[in-house]
N, C-alpha and C positions, 0 to 999 in steps of 0.2 A: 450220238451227235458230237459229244467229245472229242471221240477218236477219231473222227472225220475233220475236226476242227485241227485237230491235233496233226492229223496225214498231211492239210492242205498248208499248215503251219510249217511243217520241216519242207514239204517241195519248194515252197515260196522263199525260206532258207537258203535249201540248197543251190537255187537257180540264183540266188543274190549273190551267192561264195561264187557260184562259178564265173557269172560276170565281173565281178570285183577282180577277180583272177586273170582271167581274159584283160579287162583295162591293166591290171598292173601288166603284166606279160609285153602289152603293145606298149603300154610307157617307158617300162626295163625297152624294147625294141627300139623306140626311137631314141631314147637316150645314147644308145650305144652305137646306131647309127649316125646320131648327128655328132656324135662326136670324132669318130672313124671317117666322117666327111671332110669337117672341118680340120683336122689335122694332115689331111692330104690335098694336093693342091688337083685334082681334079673334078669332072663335072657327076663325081657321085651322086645319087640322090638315095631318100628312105626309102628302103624295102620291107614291108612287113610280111609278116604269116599273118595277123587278125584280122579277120572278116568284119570287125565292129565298122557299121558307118561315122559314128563321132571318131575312132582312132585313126580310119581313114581318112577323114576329112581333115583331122590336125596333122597329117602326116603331107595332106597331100596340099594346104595352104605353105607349110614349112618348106617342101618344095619348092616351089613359087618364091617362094622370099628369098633362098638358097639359090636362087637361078637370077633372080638381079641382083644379089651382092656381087656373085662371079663376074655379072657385068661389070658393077660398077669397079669391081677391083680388075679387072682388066680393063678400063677405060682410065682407072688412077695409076696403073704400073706404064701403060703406056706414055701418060703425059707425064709421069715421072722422069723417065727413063728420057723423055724428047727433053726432057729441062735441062737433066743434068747434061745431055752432048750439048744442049745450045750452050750451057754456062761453062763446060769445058772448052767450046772452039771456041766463044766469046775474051774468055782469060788468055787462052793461046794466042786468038788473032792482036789482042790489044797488045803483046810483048812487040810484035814490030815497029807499029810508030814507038812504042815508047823507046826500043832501043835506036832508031832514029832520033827520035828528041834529046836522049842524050848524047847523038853527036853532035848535035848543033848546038849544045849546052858545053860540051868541050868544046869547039870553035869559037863559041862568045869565052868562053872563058882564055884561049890563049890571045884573042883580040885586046881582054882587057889587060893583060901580062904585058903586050906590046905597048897599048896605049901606056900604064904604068912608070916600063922602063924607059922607054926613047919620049914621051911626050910630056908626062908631069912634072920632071925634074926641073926642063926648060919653063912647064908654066907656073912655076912656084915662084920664079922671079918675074914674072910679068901678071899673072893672073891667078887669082884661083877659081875662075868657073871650071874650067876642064879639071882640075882634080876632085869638085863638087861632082860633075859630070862620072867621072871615073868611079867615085864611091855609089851613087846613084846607080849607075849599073853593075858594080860588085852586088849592092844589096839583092838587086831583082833577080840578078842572079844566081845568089842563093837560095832565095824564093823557091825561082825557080827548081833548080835542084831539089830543095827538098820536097816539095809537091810531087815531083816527077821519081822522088824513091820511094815517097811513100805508095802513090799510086801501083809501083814497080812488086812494092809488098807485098801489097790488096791481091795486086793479080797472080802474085805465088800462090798465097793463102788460098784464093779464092779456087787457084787448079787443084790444090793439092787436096783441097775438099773436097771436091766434085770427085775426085778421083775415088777418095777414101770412099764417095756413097755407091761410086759404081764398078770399083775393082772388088773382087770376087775374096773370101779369103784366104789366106795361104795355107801351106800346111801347116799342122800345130806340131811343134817339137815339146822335147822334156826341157826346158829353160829353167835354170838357175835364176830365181831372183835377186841371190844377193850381186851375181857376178852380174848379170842386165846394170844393176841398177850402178856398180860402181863402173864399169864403161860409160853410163851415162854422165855421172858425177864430172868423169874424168875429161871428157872432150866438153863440158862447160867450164872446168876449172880456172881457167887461165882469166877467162871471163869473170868469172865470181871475183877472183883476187884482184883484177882492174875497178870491180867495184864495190873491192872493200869488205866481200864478203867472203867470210871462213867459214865452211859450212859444219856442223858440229852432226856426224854423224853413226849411228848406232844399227849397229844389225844381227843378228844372234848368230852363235861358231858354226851351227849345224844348216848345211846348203838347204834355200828351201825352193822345193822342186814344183814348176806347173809346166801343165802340157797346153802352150801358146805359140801361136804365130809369134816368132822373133822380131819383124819387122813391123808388128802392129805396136809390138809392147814397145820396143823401141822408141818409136813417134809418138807412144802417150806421154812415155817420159822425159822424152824431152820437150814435150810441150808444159808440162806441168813444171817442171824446171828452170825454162827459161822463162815460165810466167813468174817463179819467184823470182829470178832477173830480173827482170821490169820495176816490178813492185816492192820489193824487200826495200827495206828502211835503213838494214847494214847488217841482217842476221839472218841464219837459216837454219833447220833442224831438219834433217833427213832419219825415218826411221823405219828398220820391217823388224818385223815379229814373225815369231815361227809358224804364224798363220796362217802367211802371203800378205799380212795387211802393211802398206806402205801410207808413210806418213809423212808431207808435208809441211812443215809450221815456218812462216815470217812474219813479222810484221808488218802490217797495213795500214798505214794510219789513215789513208782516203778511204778509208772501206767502213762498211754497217753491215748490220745483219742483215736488212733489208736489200743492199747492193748484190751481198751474198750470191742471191738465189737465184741473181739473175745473170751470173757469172759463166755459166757453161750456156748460155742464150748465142747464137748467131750475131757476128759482129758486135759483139757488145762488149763495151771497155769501162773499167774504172772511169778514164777518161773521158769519157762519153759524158759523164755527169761533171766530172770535177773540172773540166775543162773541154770544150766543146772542138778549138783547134787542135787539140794534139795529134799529134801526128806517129804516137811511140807503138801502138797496136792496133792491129788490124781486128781480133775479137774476134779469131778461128779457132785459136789454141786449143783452148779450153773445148772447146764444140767439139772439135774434133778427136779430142784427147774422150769426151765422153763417147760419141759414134763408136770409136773401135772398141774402148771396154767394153760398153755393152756386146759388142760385136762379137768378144772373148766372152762373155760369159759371165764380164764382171761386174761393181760397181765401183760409181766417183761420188764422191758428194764434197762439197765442199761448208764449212761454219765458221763464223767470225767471234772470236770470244775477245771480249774484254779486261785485260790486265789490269791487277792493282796500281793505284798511279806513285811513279817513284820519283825521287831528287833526282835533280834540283828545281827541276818545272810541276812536278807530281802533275803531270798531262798523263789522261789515261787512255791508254794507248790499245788498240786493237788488232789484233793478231789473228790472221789467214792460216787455217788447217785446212789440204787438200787430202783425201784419205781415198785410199787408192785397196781395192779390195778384190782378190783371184781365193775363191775360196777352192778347195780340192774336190777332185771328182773322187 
């Protein structure tokens, strides 16, 4: 009785290992098939060898599921792709009137040259409505103008994005970071010094070498660059380490940590908060300074830290680090 006890005990055993076996086999199976799916952009599905009907049936609901994502990501790459052409022709078609409206912006403007020189002189001894008149449309004129360059900006920004989500990547070369970065330094330089800023910059003797599209790195850095333009307070630190890590530091005194994070967000400007008319950025820069790093492989993050406060104001003052990161294959 035992031994019968004992025989029907190891069969009952055995046939549990071998199912247990069987489930792990079909789970090892779909694991490595849905990951072989998902890594390839076609309409694979799971193939097993297990005859189990529960292995089957999770095999064959995953299917199912697997068959409308594929829709819905071909239903989002589609209206993706229709956005960014309609937000490319839309940037593109709005350059014509605007470079019309700035002809007729130079036409008001040599109008008011003329009123100026032949009419104000005479009304200064009989009248001043007409030289009232004349400054009255200088002002609008300005206005005008500037609404019409900023707009003119928006609609760079706005192609040059569009562009950046729907141009393909380039080839990646062996790029020198130090020399990238000082061509970049270089062709803002002139700019820096009109505004007062000497950039104080550090870079290590030995070349450091990443394999990047030259024209992506290109346009991150100078967007990251001419954002410390904008912003800087009157100071700059530029700095790479033999890591690839590139370091950004100015002063910000409009900025928080909390503004921080929302810095590389679409359209979104310091200004946005601290002053709602300004007209000084469009709040692409950054956006699309992140689009292509990640695009590279890399990362941006940007942090607001807070300086001790020093004379004569002891105003404590907060300073903008962009950190710029290609680490090596």
């Amino acid at each position: 009785m035992i031994y019968l006890f004992f025989t029907l005990l190891c069969i009952i055993t055995a046939g549990l290992t071998i199912k247990l076996y069987l489930l792990q086999k079909g789970m090892k199976e779909i694991d490595s098939c849905l990951a072989d799916v998902l890594s390839k952009d076609t309409n694979g599905q799971i193939i097993l060898s297990s005859r189990s009907r529960h292995i089957c049936r999770l095999a064959s609901r995953l299917n199912s599921q697997l068959e409308q994502l594929r829709k819905k990501q071909l239903k989002y790459n589609s209206g993706d792709k229709e956005l960014k052409e309609a937000v490319t022709n839309i940037s593109h078609d709005l350059r014509t009137p605007l470079t019309a409206i700035n002809g007729y912006l130079e036409l008001l403007e040599g109008e008011i040259h003329f009123l100026k020189t032949f009419y104000a002189p005479k009304a200064e001894a009989d009248s001043s409505e007409i030289c009232i008149h004349i400054q009255e449309m200088q002002l609008c004129l300005d206005v005008l103008r500037n609404r019409t360059g900023h707009m003119r900006q928006l609609t760079d920004e706005l192609f040059r994005y569009s562009l950046a989500m729907s141009v393909p990547e380039g080839v990646p070369q062996s790029i020198s970071l130090n020399r990238a970065l000082e061509e970049c330094i270089l062709s803002l330089y002139d700019a820096l010094l009109k505004k007062g800023i000497v950039p104080v910059i550090s870079m290590p003797s030995i070349s450091v070498v990443r394999t990047l599209d030259p024209a992506a790195l290109s346009r991150i850095l100078q967007n990251i660059l001419s954002n410390a333009l904008k912003y800087s307070d009157g100071d700059l630190e530029i700095c790479l380490t033999e890591e690839g890590i590139i370091t950004c530091a100015n002063s910000a005194p409009h900025l928080n940590p909390l503004l921080t994070e929302q810095l590389f967000d679409r359209y979104y400007t310091v200004e946005t908060v601290t002053a709602p008319d300004s007209e000084h950025s469009t709040g692409l820069g950054l956006s699309i300074a992140r689009l292509l790093t990640e695009r590279l492989g890399g990362t941006i993050s940007a942090v607001c830290k807070q300086q001790n406060p020093s004379p004569p104001n002891y105003n404590t003052k907060n300073r903008l680090e962009i950190t710029l990161r290609f680490p090596a294959l």
